[in-house]
C-alpha positions in Angstrom: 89.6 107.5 65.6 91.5 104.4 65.6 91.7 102.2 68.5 95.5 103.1 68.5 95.1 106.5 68.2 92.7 106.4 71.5 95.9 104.5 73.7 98.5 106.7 72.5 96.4 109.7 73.4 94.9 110.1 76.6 94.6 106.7 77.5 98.2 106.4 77.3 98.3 106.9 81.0 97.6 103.3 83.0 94.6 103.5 84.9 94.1 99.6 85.7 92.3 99.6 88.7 88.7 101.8 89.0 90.1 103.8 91.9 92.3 105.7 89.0 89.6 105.9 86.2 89.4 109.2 84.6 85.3 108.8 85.2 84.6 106.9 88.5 87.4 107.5 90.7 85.8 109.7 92.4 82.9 107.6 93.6 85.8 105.3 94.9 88.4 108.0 96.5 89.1 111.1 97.5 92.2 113.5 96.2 92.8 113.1 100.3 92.9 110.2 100.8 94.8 108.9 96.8 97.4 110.7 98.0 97.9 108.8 100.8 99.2 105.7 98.4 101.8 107.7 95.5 104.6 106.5 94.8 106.4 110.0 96.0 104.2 110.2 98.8 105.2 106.3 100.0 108.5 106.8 98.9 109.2 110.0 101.3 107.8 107.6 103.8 110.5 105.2 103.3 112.9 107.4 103.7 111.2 109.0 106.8 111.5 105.2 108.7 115.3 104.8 107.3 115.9 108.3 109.1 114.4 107.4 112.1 115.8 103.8 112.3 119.2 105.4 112.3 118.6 108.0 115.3 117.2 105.6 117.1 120.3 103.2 116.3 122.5 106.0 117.3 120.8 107.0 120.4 121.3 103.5 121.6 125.2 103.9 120.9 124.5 100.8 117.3 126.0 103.4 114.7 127.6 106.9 115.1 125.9 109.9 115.7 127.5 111.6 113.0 126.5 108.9 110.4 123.1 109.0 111.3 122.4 112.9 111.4 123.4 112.7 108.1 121.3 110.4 106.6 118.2 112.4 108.4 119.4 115.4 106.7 119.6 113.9 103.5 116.4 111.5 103.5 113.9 113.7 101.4 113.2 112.9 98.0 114.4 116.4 96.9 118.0 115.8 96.9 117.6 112.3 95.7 117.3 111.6 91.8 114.1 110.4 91.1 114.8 109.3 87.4 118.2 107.1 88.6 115.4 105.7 91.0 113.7 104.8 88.6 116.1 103.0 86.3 117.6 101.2 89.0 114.3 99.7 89.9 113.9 98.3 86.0 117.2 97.0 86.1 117.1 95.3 89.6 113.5 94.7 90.0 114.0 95.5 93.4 111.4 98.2 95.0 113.6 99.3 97.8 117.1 99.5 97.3 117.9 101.9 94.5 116.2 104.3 96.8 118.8 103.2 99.2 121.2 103.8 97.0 120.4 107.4 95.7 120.7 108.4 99.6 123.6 106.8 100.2 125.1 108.8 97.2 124.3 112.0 98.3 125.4 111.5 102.2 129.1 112.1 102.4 132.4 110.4 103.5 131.2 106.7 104.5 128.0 107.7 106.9 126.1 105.9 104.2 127.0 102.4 105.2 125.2 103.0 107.9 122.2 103.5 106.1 119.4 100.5 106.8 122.0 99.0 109.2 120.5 95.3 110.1 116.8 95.9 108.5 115.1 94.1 106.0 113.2 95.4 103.0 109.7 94.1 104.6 111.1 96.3 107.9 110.2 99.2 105.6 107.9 98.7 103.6 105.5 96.8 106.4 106.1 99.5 108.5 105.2 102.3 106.0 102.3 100.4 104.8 101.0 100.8 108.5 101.3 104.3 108.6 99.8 104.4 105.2 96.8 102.6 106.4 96.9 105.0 110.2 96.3 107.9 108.0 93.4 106.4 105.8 92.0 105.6 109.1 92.2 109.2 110.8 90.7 110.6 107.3 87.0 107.9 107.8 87.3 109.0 111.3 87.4 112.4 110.8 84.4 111.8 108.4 82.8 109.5 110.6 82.3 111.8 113.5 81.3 115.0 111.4 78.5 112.9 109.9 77.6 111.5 113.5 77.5 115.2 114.0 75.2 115.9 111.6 73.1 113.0 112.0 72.9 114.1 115.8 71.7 117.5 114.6 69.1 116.5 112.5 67.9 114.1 115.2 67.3 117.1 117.8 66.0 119.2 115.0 63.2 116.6 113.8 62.9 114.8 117.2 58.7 115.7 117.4 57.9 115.7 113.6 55.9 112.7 112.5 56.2 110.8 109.7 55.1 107.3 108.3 57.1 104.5 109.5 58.4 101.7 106.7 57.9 97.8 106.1 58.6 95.6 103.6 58.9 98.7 101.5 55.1 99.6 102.4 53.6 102.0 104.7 53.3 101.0 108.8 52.7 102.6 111.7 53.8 106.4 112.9 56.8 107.7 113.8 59.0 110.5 114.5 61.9 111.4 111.6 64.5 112.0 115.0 63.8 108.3 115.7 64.9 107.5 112.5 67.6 109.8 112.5 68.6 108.1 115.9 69.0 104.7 114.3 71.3 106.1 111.6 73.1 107.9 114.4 73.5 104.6 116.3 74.5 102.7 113.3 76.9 105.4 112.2 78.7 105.1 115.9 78.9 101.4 116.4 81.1 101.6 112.4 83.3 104.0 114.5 83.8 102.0 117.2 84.6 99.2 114.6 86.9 101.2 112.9 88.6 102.5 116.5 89.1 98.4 117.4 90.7 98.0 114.0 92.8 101.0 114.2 94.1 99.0 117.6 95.2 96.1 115.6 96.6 97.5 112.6 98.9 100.1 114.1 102.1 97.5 114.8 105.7 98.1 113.6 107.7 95.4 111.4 111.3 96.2 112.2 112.6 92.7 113.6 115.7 93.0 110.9 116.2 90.1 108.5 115.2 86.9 110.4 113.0 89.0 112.9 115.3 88.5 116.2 117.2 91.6 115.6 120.4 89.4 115.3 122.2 92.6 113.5 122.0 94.5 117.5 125.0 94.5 119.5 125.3 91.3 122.3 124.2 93.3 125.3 120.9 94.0 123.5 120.2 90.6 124.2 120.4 90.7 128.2 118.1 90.6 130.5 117.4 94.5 132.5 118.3 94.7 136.4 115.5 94.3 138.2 115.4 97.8 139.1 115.1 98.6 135.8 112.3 96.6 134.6 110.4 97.9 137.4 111.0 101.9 136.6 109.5 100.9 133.1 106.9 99.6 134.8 107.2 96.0 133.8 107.2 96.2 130.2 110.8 96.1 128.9 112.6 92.5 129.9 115.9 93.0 127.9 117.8 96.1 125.7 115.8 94.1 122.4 112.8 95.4 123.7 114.1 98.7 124.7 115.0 99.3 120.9 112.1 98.0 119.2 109.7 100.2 121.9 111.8 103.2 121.2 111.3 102.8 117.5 107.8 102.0 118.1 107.1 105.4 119.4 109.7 107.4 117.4 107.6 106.2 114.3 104.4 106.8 115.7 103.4 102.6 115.6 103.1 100.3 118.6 105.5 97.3 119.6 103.3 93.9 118.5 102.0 92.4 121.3 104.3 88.9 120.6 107.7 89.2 119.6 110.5 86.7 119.2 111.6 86.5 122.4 109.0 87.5 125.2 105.2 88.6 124.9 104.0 91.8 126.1 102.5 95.0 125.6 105.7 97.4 125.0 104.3 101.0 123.6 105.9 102.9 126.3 108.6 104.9 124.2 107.6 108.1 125.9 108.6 107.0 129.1 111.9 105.4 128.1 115.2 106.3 128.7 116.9 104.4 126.1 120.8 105.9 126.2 120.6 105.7 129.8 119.4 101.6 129.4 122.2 101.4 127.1 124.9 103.2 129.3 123.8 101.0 132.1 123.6 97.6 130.2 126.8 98.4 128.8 128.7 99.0 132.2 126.6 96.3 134.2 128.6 93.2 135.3 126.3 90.8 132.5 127.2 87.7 133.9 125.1 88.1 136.9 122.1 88.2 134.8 119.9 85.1 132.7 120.7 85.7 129.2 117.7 84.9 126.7 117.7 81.8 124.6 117.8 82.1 121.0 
């Protein structure tokens, strides 16, 4: 068999990277955890953000309610055509908006102008890429604290047998196999706890819009809260900007980065938020009384 006749067989299929090799992936990945990163998978995920961007938008009176129940019901890659997708991105070289386009073809009247309203390709993508890593993380952690199980078991199970201890890969003094086990345990936990710190980092959203000041939001946004405001929220949100970008942070399922263009803070408190009511208020508030933020 010709070299030819091997590529246009099974090796047809691209498998550049040894995470995807027909023989070693698995040593590399799981089924779990590949599926994490395909393109259907990721894509749906896009989709999932553009949905949520646009209730959130509409909750906070930015685009109609209407316009954005529509592009939730629409944003799954079953009523979107896949191969159009696919040609669009050839012919564009552009990894996010054909998808765009597909959903705005299939949302009727004009609701799908509304669709990524102010955002920025790196708003999505950033974002997803987040949750992408989130959900690697749960799957080691998961692992992590069924072998810390184990490990735990075996420790209580073997804590009185005896065995030789090790040196410089020679024999040394006596121990028990549960004191052994216990080092593994501990080593085992403090990874966890490593991975736990990291998961605290990682887990930011990206949605700042174009230029990252979330210039594309209505003027109000850009006001400072009454006082009694800021302190029902417990001192967290300064102006309606960081009303929307907590909301968003905790409709996703991310957290608000702890420095943002215009104040620094700790902002995941989307549970706790009102956000119509915010924007009902700093709609109907006199606005001149309060300090507006420089830009």
């Amino acid at each position: 068999m010709s070299k030819e006749d091997i590529y246009h067989g099974d090796c047809a299929r691209a498998r550049s990277h040894i995470v995807d090799s027909r023989f070693y992936s698995s040593s590399y990945a799981t089924g779990e955890a590949r599926q994490i990163f395909c393109d259907k998978y990721r894509y749906q995920r896009w989709l999932e953000i553009e949905a949520t961007l646009a209730l959130t938008q509409a909750e906070l009176g930015v685009v109609p309610q209407v316009a954005a129940d529509e592009i939730a019901k629409n944003a799954h890659l079953m009523y979107l055509g896949l191969h159009s997708i696919q040609e669009g991105i050839q012919r564009t070289n552009h990894s996010l908006m054909p998808l765009l386009w597909a959903l705005q073809k299939v949302c009727k009247d004009d609701t799908g102008q509304y669709i990524h309203y102010g955002a920025t390709t790196q708003d999505i993508q950033d974002t997803a890429q987040v949750l992408e890593i989130g959900d690697a993380i749960a799957i080691m952690e998961r692992d992590l604290r069924v072998i810390i199980g184990l490990i735990m078991g075996l420790m209580e199970r073997y804590k009185n047998t005896l065995t030789i201890g090790r040196t410089h890969c020679q024999h040394a003094l006596p121990i028990t196999l549960g004191l052994k086990f216990s080092i593994w345990a501990d080593e085992v936990y403090r990874n966890l706890q490593r991975l736990m710190d990291c998961k605290k980092r990682v887990m930011g959203q990206f949605l700042g819009h174009d230029a990252n000041n979330l210039a594309g939001l209505p003027p109000l946004f850009f006001y400072v809260i009454p006082h009694n405001l800021y302190t029902a929220f417990g001192g967290m949100c300064q102006t309606g900007h960081d009303v929307y970008k907590c909301r968003l942070a905790g409709a996703i399922g991310t957290k608000e980065p702890e420095k943002t263009a215009l104040i620094d803070g700790k902002i995941n408190i989307a549970k706790r938020l009102k956000p119509a009511v915010v924007f009902m208020y700093l709609r109907n508030c006199n606005c001149r009384n309060h300090k507006k933020i420089p830009s």
